[in-house]
C-alpha positions in Angstrom: 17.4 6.0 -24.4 16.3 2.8 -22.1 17.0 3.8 -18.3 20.1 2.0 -17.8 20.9 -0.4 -21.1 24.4 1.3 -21.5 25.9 -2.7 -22.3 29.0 -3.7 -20.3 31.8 -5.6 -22.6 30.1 -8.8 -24.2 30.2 -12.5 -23.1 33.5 -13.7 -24.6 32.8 -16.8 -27.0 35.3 -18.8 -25.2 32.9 -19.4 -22.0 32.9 -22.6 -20.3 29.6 -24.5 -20.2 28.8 -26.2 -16.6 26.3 -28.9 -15.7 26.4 -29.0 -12.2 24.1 -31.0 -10.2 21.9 -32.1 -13.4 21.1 -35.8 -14.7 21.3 -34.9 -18.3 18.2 -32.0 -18.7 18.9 -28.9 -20.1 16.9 -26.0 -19.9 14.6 -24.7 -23.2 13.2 -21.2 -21.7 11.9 -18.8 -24.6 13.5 -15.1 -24.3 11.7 -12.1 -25.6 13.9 -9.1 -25.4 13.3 -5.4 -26.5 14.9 -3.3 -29.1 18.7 -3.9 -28.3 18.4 -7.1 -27.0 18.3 -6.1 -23.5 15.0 -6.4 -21.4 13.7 -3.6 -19.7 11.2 -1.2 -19.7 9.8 -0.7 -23.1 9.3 3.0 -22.7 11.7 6.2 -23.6 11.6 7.4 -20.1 12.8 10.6 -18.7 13.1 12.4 -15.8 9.2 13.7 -14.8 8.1 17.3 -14.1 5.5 18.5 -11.8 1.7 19.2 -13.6 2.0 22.9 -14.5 -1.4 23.6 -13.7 -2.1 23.4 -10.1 -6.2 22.9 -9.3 -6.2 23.1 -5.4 -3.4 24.4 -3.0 -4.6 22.8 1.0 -2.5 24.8 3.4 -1.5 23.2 6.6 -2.9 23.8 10.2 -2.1 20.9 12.1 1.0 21.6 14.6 2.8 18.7 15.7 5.1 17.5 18.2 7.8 15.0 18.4 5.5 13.8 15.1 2.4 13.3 17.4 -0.7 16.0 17.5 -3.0 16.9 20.2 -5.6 14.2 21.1 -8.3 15.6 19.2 -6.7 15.6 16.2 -5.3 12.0 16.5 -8.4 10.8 17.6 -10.5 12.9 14.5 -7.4 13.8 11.6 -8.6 17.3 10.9 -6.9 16.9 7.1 -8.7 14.2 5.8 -11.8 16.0 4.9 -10.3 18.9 3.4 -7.6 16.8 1.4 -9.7 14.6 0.4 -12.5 17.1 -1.0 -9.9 19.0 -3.1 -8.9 15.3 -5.3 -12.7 14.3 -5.9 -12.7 18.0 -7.0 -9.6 17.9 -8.9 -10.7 14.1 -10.8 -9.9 14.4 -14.7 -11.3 12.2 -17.4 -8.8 13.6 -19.9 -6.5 16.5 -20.8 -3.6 17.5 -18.8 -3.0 16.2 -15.2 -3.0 18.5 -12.7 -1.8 19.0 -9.2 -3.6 19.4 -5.4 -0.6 21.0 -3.8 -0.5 20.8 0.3 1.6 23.7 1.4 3.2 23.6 5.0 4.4 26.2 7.4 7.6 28.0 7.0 11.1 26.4 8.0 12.2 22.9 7.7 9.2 20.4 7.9 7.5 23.7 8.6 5.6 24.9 12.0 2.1 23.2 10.3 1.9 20.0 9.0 -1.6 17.8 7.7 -2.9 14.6 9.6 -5.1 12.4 7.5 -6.3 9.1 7.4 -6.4 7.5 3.6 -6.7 9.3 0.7 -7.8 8.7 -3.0 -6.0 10.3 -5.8 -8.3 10.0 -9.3 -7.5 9.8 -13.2 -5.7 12.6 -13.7 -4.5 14.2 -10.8 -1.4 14.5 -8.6 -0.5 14.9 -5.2 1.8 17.6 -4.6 4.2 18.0 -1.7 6.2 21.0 -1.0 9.6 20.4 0.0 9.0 21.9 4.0 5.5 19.4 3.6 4.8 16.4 5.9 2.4 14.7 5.2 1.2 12.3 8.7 -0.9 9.3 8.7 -3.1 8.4 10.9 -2.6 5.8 14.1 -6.3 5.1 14.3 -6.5 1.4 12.9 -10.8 2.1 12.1 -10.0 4.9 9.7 -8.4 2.1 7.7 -10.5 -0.8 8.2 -11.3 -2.8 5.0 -15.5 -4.1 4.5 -15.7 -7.9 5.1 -11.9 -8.2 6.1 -10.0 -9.0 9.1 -9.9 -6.0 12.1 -7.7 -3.6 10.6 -4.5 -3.2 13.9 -5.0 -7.1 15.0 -3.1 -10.2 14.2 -5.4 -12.0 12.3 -5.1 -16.4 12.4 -6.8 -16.3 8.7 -8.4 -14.7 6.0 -4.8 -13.2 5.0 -3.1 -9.4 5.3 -5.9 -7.4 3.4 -8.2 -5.9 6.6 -6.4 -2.1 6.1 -7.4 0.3 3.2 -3.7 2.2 2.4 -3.2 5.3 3.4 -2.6 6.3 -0.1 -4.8 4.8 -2.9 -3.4 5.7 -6.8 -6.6 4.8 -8.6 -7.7 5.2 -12.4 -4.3 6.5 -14.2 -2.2 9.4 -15.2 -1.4 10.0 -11.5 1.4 10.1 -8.9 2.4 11.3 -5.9 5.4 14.2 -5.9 7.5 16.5 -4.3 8.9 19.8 -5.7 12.8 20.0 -4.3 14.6 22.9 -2.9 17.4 24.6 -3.9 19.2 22.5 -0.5 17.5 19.1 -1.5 14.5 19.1 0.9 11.8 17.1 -0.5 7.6 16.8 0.8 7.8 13.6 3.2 5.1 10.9 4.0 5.3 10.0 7.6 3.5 6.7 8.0 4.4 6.6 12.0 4.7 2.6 11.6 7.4 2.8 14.8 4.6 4.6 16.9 1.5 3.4 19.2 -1.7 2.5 17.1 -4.0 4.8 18.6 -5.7 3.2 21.9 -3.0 1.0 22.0 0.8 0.5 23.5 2.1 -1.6 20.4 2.7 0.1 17.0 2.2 -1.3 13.6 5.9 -2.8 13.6 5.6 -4.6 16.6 2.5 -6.3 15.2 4.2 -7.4 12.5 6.7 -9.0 15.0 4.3 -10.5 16.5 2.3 -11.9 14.0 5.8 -13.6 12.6 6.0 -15.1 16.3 2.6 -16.4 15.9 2.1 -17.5 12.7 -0.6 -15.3 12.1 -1.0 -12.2 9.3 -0.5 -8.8 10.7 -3.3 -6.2 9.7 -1.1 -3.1 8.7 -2.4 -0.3 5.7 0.5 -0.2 2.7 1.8 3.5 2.6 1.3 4.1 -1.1 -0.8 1.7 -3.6 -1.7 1.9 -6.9 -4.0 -1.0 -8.1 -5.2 -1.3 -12.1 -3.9 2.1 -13.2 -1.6 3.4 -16.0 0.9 5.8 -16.3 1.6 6.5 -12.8 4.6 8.4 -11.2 6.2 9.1 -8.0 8.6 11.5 -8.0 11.2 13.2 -5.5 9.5 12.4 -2.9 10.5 11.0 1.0 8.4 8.0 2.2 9.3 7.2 5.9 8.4 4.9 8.9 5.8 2.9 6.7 3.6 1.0 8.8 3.7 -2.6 6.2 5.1 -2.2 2.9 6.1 1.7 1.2 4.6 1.5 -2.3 2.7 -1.2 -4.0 1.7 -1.5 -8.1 -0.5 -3.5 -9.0 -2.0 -4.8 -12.1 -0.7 -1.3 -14.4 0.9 -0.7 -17.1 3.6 2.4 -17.3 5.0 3.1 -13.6 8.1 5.2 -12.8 9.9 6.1 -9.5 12.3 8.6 -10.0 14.4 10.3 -7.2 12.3 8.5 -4.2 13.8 8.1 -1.0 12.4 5.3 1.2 13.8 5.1 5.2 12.8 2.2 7.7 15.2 0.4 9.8 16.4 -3.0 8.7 14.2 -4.3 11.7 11.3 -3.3 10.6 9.4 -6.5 9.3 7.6 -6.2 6.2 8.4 -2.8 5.0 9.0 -3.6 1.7 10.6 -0.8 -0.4 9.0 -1.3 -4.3 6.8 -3.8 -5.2 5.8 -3.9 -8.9 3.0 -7.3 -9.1 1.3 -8.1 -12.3 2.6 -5.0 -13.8 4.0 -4.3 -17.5 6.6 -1.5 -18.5 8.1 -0.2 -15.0 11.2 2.1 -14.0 12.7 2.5 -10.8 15.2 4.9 -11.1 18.0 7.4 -9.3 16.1 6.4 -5.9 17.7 5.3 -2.1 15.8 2.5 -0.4 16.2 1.3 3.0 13.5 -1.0 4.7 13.1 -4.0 6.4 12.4 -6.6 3.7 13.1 -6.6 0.2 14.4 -3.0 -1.4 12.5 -3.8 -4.7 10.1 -7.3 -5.1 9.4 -8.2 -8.7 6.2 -10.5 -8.1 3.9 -12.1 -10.6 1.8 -13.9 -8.7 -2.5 -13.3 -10.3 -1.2 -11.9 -13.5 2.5 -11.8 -15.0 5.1 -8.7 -14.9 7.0 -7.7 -17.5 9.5 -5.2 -19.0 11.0 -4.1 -15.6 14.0 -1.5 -15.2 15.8 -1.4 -11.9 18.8 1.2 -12.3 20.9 3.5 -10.3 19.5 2.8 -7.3 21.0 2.3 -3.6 19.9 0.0 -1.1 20.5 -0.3 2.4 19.3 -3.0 5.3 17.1 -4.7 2.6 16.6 -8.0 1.4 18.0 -7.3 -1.7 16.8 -6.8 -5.2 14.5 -9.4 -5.5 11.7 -11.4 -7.6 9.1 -13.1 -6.3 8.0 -14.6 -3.8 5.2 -15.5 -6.1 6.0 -16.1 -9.8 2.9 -18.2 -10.4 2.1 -16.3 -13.9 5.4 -15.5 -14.5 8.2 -12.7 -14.3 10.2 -12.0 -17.5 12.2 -8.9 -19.4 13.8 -7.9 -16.2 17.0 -5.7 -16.2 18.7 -4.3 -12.6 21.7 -2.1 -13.3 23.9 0.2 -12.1 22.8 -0.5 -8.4 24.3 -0.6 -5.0 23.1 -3.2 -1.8 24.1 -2.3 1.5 23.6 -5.4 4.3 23.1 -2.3 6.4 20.7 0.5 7.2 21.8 4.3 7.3 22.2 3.7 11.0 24.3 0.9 10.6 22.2 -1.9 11.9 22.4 -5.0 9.6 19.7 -6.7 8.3 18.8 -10.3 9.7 18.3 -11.5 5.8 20.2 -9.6 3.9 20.9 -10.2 -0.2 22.3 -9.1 -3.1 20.6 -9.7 -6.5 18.2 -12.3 -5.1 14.9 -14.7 -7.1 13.2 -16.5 -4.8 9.9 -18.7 -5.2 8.6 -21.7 -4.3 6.0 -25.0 -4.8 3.0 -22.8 -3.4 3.5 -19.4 -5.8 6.4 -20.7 -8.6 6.0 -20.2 -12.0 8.4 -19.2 -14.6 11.1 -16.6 -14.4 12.7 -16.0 -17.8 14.9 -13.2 -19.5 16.7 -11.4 -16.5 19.6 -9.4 -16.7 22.2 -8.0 -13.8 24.5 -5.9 -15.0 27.1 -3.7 -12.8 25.7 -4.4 -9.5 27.8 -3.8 -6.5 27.2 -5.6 -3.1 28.6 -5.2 0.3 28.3 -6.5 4.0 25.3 -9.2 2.7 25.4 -12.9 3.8 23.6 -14.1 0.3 25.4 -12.1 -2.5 23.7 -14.3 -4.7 20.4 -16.0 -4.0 18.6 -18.0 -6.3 16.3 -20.1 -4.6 13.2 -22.2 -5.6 12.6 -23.4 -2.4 12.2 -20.1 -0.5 9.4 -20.9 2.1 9.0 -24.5 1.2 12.2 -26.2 1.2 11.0 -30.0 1.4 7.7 -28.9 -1.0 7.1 -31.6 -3.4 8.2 -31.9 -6.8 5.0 -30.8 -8.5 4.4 -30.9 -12.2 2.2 -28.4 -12.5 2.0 -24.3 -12.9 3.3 -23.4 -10.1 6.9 -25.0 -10.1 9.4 -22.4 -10.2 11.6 -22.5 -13.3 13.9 -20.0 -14.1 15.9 -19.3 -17.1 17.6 -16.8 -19.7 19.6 -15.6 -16.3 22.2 -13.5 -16.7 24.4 -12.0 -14.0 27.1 -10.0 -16.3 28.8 -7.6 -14.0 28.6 -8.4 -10.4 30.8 -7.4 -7.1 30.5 -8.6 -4.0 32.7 -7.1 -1.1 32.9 -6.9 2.8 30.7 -10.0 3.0 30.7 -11.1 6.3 32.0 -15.0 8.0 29.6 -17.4 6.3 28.2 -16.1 3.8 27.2 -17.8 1.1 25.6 -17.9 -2.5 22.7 -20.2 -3.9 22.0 -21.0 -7.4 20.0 -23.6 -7.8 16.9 -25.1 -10.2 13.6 -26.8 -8.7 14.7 -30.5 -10.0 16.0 -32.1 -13.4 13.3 -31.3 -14.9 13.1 -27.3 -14.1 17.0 -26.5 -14.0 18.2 -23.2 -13.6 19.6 -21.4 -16.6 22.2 -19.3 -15.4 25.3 -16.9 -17.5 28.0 -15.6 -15.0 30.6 -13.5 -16.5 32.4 -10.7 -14.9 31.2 -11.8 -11.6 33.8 -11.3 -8.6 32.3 -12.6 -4.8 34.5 -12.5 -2.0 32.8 -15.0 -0.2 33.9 -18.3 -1.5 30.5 -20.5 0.1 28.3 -21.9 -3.0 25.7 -23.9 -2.9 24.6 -25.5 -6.4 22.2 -27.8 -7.7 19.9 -28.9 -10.6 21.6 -25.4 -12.9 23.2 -25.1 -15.9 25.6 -22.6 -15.6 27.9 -20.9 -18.2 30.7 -19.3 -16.4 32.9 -17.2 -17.7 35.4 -14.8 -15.5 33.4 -15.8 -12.2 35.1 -16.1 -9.2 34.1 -16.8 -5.5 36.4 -16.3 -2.8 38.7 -16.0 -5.5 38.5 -19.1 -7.2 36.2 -20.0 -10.0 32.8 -21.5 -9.4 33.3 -25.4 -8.3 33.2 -28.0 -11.2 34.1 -24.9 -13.6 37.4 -24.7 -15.5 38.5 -21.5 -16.3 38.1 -19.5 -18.9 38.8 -15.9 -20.5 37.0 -12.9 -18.8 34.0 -11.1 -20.1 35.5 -7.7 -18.8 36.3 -7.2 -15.4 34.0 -6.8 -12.9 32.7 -3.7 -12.0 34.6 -1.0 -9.2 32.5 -0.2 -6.6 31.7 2.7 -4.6 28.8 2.7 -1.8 27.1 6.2 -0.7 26.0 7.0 2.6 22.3 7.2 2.1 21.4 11.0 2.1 20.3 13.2 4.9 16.5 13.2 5.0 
């Protein structure tokens, strides 16, 4: 079965039609839908297993303390090498994948750990934590630096984010990055040590991220985990903390799968996106606890289009939501979010200065189309934009272009929403670019305790949506879809 396409009750026929803020357009989006009629991921996915046959075992040497090693070693990581040497070994060009375990110390997080600076896992091959393993990237900003970019651990003025290599590169296909799990739930960790000192240095990679937002500049930061052009690729039960820029990046594949990955950053921590699938086609992100400092997933079809996306059973916390875009410029479509859980707060309880529920954001610079989205039994709490549908994101007084990149979204459907605890002022937007490029919205089911709505250029079909208890403004009532969903919220687990 599809991850997550268990249908709530159907929109009753009786739903109430609103124009709200239109001039007489209508929206005319296409939808494309898969097998049941629900978008998603395209693929039967299941829960993935470790390789069986293990190429390489690395055991660890490096001790550490209070996650920092001895000068040497932070000034020359010993791991790199040796790491690195058993993957080009390991490379397959067909057959089974196998595995390059690392193997720690006994104990929790065991008495050795590795220290590397980036790594390349090939076609073929995965990287295998075991559950006492900590993996520990390097501070040094030069063992990252990208040819012909901007100094990797600067604040750049131009030439964009791109001047770090990540720490780890997915490249070619059939490949991942995994933990094995014991018996008490300990998983292998990725320590990106984005909260300490870049080597040679008193500011760490999240205070130059604060201050390139001060600036106006582009922060130089390496992404934690990126896979760019490749197929098939899985992460798996693994802990990815402290990220110095954003956790895990795909780009341009087709097949990806999270399953069972826990991400941890504090809700201050600018940039850390959780999940970003861009350009991609056929993607889960499943059973998986994500707390950062920008958005917990981002959707983005900015050089090439995404499609067929499956966001279920997943818990968020401090994020900026579940999101799509910012940049839509060749389109987002076939997305369906279900089953999840947003927190407006991190595990330690610190709330996050943008915080959203379901949220598709884009604007005049990097719009495009966003078409066939589904919601579906998401629960929200403590968020001050439960509902956030914005065209104008970072370009609120953008003109209204005619070309590619206006944002335009339609076929969306929020069928199963709750929205609790929100806090004084919160508010929900649902609006469309201009007459022209009206959002296409279905409510149904949808209860938000915060009664603040902002509306414009949509055509919305409402049906058992209240806010603040009443139904959406300009909307008569009408009967309910099925109730909207009862939520529970889970402390995020003890790493």
């Amino acid at each position: 079965m599809r991850l997550g396409a268990v249908r709530a009750p159907g929109l009753a026929a009786a739903a109430v039609v609103v124009l709200l803020g239109l001039t007489g357009c209508t929206a005319t989006g296409s939808s494309t839908t898969t097998g049941d009629g629900v978008p998603g991921d395209r693929r039967h996915v299941v829960e993935p297993t470790a390789p069986t046959t293990t190429c390489a075992t690395v055991p660890a040497q490096v001790v550490m303390t209070g996650r920092t090693a001895s000068a040497a070693d932070e000034a020359a990581p010993p791991d790199t090498a040796r790491i690195q040497q058993a993957l080009d070994r390991c490379a397959q060009e067909g057959g089974a994948v196998v595995a390059v375990r690392l193997v720690a110390g006994a104990g929790q997080h065991g008495s050795s750990s590795f220290l590397s600076g980036p790594l390349t896992v090939h076609r073929g091959e995965v990287l295998l934590l075991d559950p006492a393993t900590t993996l520990y990237a390097s501070r040094d900003a030069a063992d990252y630096q990208a040819p012909g970019q901007p100094t990797c651990g600067t604040v750049a003025r131009s030439g964009g984010s791109s001047g770090c290599r990540p720490f780890i590169a997915l490249r070619g296909g059939d490949d991942g990055l995994e933990s094995t799990r014991a018996a008490d739930g300990t998983r292998g960790r990725v320590d990106g040590r984005g909260d300490l000192p870049v080597l040679g240095t008193t500011t760490s990679w999240w205070q130059l991220a604060t201050a390139a937002k001060g600036s106006g500049g582009q922060q130089q930061v390496p992404r934690l985990v990126e896979s760019e052009h490749s197929d098939d690729v899985v992460l798996h039960d693994v802990d990815l903390v402290d990220a110095p820029g954003s956790n895990v990046s795909d780009e341009g594949g087709d097949g990806f799968t999270a399953w069972g990955v826990r991400i941890d950053e504090p809700a201050t921590a600018r940039n850390t996106d959780g999940i970003d699938p861009a350009g991609a086609t056929d993607v889960t992100i499943t059973d998986s606890w994500i707390a950062d400092g920008d958005d917990g997933v981002a959707i983005k079809g900015g050089s090439a289009p995404s499609s067929h996306t499956t966001v279920s059973n997943d818990h968020f916390y401090g994020t900026h939501g579940i999101s799509i875009g910012s940049e839509t410029t060749a389109g987002v479509s076939d997305v369906l979010v279900t089953d999840d859980t947003v927190s407006g707060t991190d595990p330690s309880g610190t709330p996050s200065a943008d915080s959203a529920g379901i949220r598709i954001k884009s604007d005049p610079k990097a719009g495009g189309a966003v078409d066939d989205v589904v919601y579906r039994d998401v629960c929200v709490a403590a968020v001050t934009a439960p509902i956030d549908v914005d065209p104008r994101y970072d370009d609120p007084s953008g003109p209204s272009e005619s070309g590619a990149r206006v944002p335009w979204f339609t076929g969306i459907t929020v069928d199963g929403l709750t929205a609790v605890r929100s806090p004084p002022g919160a508010t929900s937007t649902l609006d469309g670019y201009d007459d022209d490029h009206p959002l296409d919205l279905t409510l149904a089911g949808v209860s938000v305790d915060a009664p603040h709505v902002l509306v414009a250029h949509a055509h919305v079909t409402a049906s058992g949506a209240t806010f603040g208890g009443a139904p959406l403004p300009g909307a008569a009532a009408a009967p309910s879809a099925g109730a909207a969903p009862a939520c529970t919220f889970p402390a995020y687990p003890a790493l």
